[in-house]
C-alpha positions in Angstrom: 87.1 104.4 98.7 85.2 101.4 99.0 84.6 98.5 97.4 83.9 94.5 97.8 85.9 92.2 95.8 89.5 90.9 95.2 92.8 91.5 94.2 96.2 90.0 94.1 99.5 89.9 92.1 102.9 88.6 90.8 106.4 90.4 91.0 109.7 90.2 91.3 109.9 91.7 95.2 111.0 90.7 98.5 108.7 89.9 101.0 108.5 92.7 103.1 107.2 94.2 99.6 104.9 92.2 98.9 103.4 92.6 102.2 103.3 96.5 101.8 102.0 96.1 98.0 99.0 93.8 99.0 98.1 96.3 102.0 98.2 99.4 99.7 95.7 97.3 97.0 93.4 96.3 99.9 93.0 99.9 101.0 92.8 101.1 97.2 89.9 99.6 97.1 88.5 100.0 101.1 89.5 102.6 103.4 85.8 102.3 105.7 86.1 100.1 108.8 82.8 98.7 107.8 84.7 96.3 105.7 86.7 93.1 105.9 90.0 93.1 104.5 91.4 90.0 104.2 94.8 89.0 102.4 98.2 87.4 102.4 101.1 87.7 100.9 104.7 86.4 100.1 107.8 86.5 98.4 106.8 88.1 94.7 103.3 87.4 95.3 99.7 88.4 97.1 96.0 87.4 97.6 93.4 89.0 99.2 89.5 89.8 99.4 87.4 92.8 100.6 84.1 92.0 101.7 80.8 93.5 103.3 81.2 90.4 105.6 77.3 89.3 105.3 77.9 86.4 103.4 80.5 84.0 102.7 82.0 84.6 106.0 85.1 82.3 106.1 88.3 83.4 106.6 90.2 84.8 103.2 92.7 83.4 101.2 91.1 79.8 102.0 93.8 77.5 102.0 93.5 73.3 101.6 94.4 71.3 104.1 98.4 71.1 102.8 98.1 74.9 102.1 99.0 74.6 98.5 96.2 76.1 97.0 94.8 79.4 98.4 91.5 81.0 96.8 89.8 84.6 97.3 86.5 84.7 96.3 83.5 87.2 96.0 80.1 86.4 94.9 77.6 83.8 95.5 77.2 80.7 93.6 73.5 79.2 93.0 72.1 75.6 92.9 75.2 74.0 94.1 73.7 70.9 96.0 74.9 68.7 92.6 78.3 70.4 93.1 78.3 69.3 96.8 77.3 65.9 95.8 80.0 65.7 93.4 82.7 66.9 96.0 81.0 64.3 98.7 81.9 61.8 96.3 85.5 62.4 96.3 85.6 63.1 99.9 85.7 66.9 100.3 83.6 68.3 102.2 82.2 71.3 101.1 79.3 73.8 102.4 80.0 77.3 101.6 81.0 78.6 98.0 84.6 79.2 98.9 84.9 75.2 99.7 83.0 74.1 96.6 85.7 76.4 94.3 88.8 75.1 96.3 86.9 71.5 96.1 86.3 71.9 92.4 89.9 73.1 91.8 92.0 70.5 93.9 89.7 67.7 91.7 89.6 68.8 88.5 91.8 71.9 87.6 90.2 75.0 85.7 87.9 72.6 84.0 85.1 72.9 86.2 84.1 76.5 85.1 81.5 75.7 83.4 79.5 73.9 85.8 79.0 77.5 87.6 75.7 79.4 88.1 76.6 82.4 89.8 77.4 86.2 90.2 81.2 85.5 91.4 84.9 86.3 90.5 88.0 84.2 92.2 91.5 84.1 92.4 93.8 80.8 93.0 97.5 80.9 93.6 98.8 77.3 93.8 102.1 76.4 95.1 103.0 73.8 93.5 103.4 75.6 90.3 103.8 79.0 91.0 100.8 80.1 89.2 98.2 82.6 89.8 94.8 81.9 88.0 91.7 84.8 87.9 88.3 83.4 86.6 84.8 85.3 86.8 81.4 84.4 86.1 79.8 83.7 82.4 78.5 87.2 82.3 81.2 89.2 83.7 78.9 90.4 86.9 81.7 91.0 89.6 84.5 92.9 87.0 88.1 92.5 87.6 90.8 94.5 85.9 94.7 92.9 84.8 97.5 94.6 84.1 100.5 92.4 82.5 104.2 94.6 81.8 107.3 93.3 82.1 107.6 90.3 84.7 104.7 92.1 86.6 101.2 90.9 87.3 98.2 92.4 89.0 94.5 92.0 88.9 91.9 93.9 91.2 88.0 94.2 91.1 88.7 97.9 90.4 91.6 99.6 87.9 92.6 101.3 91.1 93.8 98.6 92.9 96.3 97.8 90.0 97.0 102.2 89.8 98.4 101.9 94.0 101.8 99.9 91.9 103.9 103.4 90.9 105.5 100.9 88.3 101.9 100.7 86.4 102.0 102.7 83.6 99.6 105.2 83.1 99.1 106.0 79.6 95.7 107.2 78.9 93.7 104.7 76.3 92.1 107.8 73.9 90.1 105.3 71.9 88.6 104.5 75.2 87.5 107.5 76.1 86.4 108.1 72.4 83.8 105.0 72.9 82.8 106.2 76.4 81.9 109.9 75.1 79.7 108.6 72.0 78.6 105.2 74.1 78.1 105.9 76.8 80.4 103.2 77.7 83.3 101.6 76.7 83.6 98.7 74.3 85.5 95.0 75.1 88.1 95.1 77.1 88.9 98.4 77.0 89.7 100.3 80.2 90.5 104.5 80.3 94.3 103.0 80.6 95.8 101.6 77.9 97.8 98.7 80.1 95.0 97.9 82.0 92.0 95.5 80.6 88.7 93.9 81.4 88.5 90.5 82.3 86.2 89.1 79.3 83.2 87.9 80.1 83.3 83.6 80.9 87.4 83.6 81.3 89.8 81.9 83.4 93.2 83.6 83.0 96.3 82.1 83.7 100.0 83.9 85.0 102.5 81.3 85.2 106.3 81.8 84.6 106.1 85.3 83.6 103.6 84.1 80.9 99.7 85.1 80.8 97.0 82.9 79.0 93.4 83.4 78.7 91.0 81.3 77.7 87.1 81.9 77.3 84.9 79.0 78.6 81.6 80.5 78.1 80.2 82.0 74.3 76.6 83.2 74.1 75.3 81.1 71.3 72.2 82.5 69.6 70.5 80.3 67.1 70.8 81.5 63.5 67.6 79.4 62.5 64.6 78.9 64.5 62.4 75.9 65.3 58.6 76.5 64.7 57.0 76.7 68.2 54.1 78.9 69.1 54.0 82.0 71.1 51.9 79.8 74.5 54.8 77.5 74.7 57.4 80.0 74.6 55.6 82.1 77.8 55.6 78.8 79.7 59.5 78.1 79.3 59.5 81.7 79.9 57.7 81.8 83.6 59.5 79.2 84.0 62.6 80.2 83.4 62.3 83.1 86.0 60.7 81.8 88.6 63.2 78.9 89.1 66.2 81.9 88.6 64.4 83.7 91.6 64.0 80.4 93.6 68.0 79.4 93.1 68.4 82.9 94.7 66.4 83.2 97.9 69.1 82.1 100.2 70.1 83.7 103.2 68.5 84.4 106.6 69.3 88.2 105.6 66.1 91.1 105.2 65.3 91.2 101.7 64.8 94.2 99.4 63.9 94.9 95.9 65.0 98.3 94.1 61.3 98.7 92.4 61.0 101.6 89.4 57.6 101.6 87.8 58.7 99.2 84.6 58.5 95.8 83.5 61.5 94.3 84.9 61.6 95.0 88.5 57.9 94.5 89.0 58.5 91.2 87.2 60.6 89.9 89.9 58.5 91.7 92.4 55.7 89.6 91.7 57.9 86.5 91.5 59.7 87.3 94.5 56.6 88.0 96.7 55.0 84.8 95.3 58.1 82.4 97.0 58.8 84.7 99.9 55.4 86.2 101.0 54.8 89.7 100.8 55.8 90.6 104.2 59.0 89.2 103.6 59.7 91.5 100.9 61.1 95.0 101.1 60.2 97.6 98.1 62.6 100.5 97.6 61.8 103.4 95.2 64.2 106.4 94.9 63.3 109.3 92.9 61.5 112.7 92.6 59.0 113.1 94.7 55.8 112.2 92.6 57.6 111.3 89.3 55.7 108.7 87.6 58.3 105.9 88.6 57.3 106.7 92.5 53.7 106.5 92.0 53.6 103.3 89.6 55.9 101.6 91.6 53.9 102.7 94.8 50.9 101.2 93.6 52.6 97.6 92.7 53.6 97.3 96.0 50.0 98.0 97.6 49.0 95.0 94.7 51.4 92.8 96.2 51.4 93.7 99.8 54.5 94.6 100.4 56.2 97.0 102.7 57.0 100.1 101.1 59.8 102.7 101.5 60.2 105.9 99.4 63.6 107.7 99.2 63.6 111.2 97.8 66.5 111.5 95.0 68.1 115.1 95.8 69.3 117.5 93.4 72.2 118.0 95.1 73.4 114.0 95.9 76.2 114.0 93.5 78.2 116.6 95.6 78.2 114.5 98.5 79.3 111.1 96.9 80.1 112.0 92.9 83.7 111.1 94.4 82.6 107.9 95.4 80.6 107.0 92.5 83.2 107.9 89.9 85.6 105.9 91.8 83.6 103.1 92.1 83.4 103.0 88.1 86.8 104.0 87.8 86.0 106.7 85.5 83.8 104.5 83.3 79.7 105.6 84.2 78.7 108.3 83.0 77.4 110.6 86.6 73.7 110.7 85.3 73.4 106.8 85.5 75.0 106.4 89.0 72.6 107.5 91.2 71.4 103.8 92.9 74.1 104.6 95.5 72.3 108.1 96.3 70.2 106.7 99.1 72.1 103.5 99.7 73.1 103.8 103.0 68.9 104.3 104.1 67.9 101.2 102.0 70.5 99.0 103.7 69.6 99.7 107.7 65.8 97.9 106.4 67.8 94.8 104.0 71.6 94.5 103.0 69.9 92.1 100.3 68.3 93.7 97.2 67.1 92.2 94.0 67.6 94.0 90.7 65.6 93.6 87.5 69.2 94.2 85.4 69.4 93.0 82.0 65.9 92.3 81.7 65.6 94.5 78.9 68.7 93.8 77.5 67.9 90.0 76.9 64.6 90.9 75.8 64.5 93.2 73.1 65.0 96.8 74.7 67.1 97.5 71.7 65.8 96.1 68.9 63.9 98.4 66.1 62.2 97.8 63.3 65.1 99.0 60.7 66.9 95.5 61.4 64.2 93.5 59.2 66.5 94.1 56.3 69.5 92.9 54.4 72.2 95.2 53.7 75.8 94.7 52.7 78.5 94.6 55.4 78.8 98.7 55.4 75.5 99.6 55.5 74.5 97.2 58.2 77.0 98.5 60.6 75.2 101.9 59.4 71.6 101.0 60.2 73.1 99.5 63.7 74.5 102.8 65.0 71.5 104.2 63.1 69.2 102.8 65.6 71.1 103.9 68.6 70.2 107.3 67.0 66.1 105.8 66.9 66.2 106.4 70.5 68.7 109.4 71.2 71.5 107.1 73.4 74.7 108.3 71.5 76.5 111.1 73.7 78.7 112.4 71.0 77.5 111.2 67.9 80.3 110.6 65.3 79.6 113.6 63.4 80.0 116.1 66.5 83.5 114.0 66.9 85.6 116.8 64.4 84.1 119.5 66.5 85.0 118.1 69.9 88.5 116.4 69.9 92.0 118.1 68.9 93.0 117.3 65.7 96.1 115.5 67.3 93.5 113.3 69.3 91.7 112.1 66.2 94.6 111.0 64.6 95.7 109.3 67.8 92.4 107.0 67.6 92.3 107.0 64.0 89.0 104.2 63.7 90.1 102.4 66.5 86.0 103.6 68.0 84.5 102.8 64.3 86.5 99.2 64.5 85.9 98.7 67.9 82.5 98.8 66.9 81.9 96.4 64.0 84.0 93.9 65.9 81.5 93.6 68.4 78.5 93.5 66.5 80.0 90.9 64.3 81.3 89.1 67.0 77.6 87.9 67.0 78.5 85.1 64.0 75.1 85.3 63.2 73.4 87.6 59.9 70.4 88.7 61.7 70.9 91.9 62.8 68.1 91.8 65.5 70.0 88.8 67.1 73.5 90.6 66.6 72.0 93.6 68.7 70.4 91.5 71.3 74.5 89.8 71.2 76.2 93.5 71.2 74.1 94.4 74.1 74.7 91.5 76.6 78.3 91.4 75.6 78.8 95.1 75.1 76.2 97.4 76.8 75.7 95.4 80.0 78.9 94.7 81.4 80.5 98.1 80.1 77.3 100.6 81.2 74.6 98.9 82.8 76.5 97.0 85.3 77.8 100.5 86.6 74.4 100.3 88.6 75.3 97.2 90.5 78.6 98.4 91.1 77.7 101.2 93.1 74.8 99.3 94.5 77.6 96.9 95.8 79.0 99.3 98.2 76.5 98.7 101.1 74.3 95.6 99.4 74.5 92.2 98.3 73.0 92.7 95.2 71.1 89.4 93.5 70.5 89.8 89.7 67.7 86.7 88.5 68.2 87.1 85.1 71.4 86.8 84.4 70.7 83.3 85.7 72.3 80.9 83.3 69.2 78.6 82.1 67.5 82.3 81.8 70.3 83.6 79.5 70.8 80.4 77.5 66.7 80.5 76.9 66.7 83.8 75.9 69.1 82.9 73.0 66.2 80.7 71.8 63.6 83.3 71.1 62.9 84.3 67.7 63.3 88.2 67.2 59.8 88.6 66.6 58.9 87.6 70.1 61.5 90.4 72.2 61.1 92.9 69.8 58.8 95.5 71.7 59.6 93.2 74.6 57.0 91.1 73.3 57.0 87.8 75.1 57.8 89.6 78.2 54.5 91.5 78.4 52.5 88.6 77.1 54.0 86.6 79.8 53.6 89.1 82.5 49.6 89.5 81.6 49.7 85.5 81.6 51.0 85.5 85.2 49.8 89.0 86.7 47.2 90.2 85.2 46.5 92.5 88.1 49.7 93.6 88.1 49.4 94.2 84.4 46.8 96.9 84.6 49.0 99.2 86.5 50.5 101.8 83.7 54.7 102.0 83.0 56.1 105.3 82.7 56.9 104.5 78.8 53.3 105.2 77.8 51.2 105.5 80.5 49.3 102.9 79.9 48.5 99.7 81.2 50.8 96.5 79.9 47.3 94.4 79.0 43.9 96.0 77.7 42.0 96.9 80.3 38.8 99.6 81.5 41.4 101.7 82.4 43.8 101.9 79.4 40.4 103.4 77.9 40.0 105.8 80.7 44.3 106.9 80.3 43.5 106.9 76.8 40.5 109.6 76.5 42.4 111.7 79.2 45.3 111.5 77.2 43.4 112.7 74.3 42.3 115.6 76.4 45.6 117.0 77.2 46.6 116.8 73.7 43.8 118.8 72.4 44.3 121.4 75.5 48.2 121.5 74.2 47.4 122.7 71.2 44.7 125.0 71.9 47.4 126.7 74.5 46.0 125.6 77.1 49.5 123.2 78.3 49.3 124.7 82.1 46.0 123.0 82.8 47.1 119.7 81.0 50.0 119.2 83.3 53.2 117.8 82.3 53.1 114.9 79.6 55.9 113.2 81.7 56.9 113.4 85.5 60.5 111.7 85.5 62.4 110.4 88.4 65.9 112.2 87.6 66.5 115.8 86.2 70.1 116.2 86.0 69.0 118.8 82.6 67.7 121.5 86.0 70.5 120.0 88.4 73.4 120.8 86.5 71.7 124.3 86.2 71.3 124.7 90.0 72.4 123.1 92.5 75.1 121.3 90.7 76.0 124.0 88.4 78.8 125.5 90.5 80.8 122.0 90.5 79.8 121.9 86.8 81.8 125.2 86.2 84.7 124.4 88.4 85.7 121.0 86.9 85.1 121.5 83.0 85.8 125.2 82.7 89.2 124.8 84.9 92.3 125.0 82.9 94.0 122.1 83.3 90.4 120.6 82.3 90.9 122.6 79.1 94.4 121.9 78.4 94.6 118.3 78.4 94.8 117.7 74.6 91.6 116.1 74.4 89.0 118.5 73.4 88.8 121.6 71.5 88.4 124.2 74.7 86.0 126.2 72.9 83.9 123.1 72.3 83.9 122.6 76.3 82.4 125.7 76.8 80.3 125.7 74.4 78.4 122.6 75.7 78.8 123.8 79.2 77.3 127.3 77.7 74.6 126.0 75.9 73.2 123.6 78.9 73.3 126.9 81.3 71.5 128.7 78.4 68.4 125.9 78.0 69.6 123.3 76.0 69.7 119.3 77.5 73.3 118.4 77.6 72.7 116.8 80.8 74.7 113.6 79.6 77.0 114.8 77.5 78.1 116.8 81.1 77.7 113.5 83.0 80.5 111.8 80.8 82.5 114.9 80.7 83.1 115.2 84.1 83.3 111.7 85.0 86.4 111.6 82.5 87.5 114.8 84.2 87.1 113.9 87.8 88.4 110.4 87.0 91.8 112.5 85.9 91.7 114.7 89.0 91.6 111.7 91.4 94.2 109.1 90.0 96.3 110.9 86.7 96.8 114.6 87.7 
């Protein structure tokens, strides 16, 4: 299994131990030659990196000059020259990101997290004290798993770097995989073990004298009362925003790429990216079903631009050749619908091993807001009306009436409302009352770093992988818009007409239609019109198909996948495990076969199952 990222960990062992624990983490998480493994270990303790070994090249742990402080690092940091100057100040001499962390460290102790723009996780042990200390970035972009029993201590950038320890216990978190099956992801730091958690999002974590501490230095802070400002001056800060995120992260000598799908948020960054590079220094990369509306949008943004183009066909048949490498990747946590950016990974990555995401574009930006949360409602019902509009767009696996059918009896009173409590914690985590801004909180401290990261994660096994807006002046401006501007992704559009108004008269597969009012939305529209009529007369053959989408794991599950699909859920130690009802199984599995979309309810099931097979069983 592969995987960049880092790992580490405190115990009472000898050497020779140690030495044989921090190999067996390192190849938990990277068993392809393609990858550096760096580490180093002692008495009771271990440090070490994996890496694709494009950037940040020197050697790992980086020690200072007295070799009390070593660091592992993996990430990137962006618009460190006042960093550098700070560190010049104080005599250190600092040029990559590695030596701008030590630097930053040996001056001014855990404090200096703040400072940090960046995609990164690190780990320091120092010396002097004996003390291991595990930070990531405000957003949580590189995860990295703990486990803390008994005088033992381990972290890894995957829960199976912790699971290679036989003294880890391995009791199976049921609330967890509650949340997953009705999610789609888990909620805080929940992993599918119960002694194994999440790094929360903007922490620095301490392990000194058999004692952990963690401590949040980041908090997204949305305003509870708005400013007057009109919509003009809120699309400037907004192209601005994005366009100096993009700039902060053009570095590197490296070919460049850009996974384009035929909405908003890739061809955002398209268009911003082509602008500062030049077209022909851009690389467009569009996997999906041969003439799905993704493919042929996306297709014709590129010819806007002028850049070079590359089409991969996603196969039906992709998750049988690297399913196992995807749910290990997620350790169990993405749902096998949802993990398909690695499919054609391996093609992308011989043209650029750098490629730009549009991730959490819609997130920050009003994706999931809906017209239900322009209300007040006592504490109950609002937590109602937000799960209620999860069921406005059909994203709840399992909703939480299916739950009596599906789990044991003895499994429900296991979780008793651990899910339910899970749930409002999160949303009113927000400390806010409107409920538009407490979704827009839920889902960039919830959604993102539980589901949609999964994406990057896999993308990360070949790729550096550069997200622009999780950039941090992005995210703090984002928490500055008033509702009314992201809901229906409001500000974005209006921006992106603004800026690209060519670009803006090419249809997204949401509606077929243009972004901006154009000739052509007219033209879409009277055709669209058409079809209906033809529908309805009988005559759907000759309309054609209202949508062409890029996946269809609803026919693949039936077909080419449907064998594996039988095998892993109908098996009887899938059946047995005290989970699920066993007639339920089968009667999801029975009913997809038969015509009905269960597509992802089967994605989750046999990511839980195969997760299972691999590291419980």
């Amino acid at each position: 299994m592969i995987m960049p990222g880092i790992y580490g960990f405190k115990k009472d062992i000898s050497t020779n131990e140690s030495q044989t624990l921090i190999e067996k983490m390192s190849v938990a998480l990277d068993w392809e030659d393609r990858f550096l493994r760096q580490f180093e270990s002692g008495q009771g303790w271990g440090l070490g990196r994996n890496s694709l070994g494009i950037l940040n090249q020197n050697h790992q742990p980086l020690w200072d000059k007295n070799k009390n402080v070593g660091l592992v690092f993996e990430g990137e940091l962006y618009d460190t020259t006042p960093l550098k100057n700070l560190l010049n100040q104080h005599n250190f001499e600092c040029e990559t990101d590695e030596e701008i962390l030590l630097g930053l460290y040996l001056l001014e102790g855990d404090s200096f997290s703040i400072k940090l723009n960046g995609a990164f996780s690190a780990a320091f042990f120092d010396n002097r004290n004996n003390t291991i200390i595990v930070m990531n970035d405000r957003l949580g972009l590189h995860p990295v798993y703990y486990a803390n029993f008994g005088s033992n201590f381990l972290f890894a950038s995957g829960v199976r770097g912790i699971l290679v320890d036989q003294t880890t216990p391995r009791r199976v978190n049921r609330v967890a995989i509650q949340e997953f099956l009705t999610f789609d992801h888990l909620l805080h730091q929940n992993t599918l073990l119960e002694d194994v958690n999440l790094l929360p999002q903007g922490s620095i974590l301490k392990y000194q004298n058999g004692k952990l501490t963690l401590k949040r230095y980041f908090h997204f802070q949305f305003l509870d009362i708005y400013p007057f400002c009109e919509p003009p001056s809120y699309q400037e800060r907004f192209l601005l925003e994005i366009k100096k995120a993009v700039q902060r992260q053009i570095g590197g000598s490296q070919a460049k790429g850009i996974m384009l799908s035929g909405g908003l948020d890739s061809r955002f960054l398209l268009a911003v990216l082509a602008d500062i590079l030049g077209p022909s220094n851009l690389h467009t990369f569009t996997w999906s079903i041969p003439g799905s509306d993704d493919a042929r949008y996306a297709k014709e943004a590129a010819g806007v631009v002028g850049t070079p183009h590359h089409f991969f066909e996603l196969k039906p048949d992709w998750l049988l050749k690297q399913g196992e490498k995807a749910v290990k990747l997620t350790d169990g946590m993405g749902n096998l619908v949802n993990l398909h950016a690695i499919a054609n990974l391996a093609d992308e990555t011989q043209i650029a091993q750098i490629i730009y995401k549009g991730f959490m574009g819609d997130a920050m930006f009003g994706f999931g807001l809906r017209p239900r949360f322009w209300a007040d409602y006592d504490r109950e019902t609002e937590i109602h009306e937000h799960l209620q509009a999860y069921r406005d767009y059909r994203v709840l696996t399992f909703d939480i009436p299916e739950h009596a059918g599906l789990f044991t009896e003895s499994f429900l009173r296991d979780v008793g409302d651990g899910l339910v409590e899970d749930y409002k914690q999160g949303v009113r985590s927000a400390g806010v009352r409107q409920m538009a801004t407490q979704r827009l909180f839920f889902d960039l401290t919830q959604r993102v770093p539980r589901m949609t990261i999964n994406g990057v994660l896999v993308a990360r096994d070949r790729a550096i992988i550069r997200l622009p807006f999780t950039d941090n002046d992005l995210v703090e401006f984002s928490m500055t818009v008033p509702p009314y501007l992201a809901f229906e992704r409001k500000l974005m559009i209006d921006s992106f007409i603004r800026a690209y108004p060519r670009l803006a008269r090419i249809p997204t597969p949401r509606d077929h239609l243009p972004l901006t009012h154009c000739a052509r939305e007219v033209m879409i529209r009277n055709g669209q019109f058409i079809k209906w009529h033809l529908r309805k007369a009988g005559f759907g053959w000759l309309a054609g198909p209202e949508h062409r989408p890029y996946k269809d794991y609803q026919t693949w599950f039936r077909t080419a996948l449907r064998e594996w699909v039988e095998q892993t859920l109908l098996s009887s130690i899938s059946l047995e495990r005290g989970y699920f009802k066993p007639e339920s199984i089968r009667q999801v599995v029975k009913d997809h076969m038969g015509g009905k979309n269960n597509a992802v309810k089967i994605g989750a099931l046999m990511a839980i199952e195969l997760w299972h097979k691999y590291y419980i069983d």
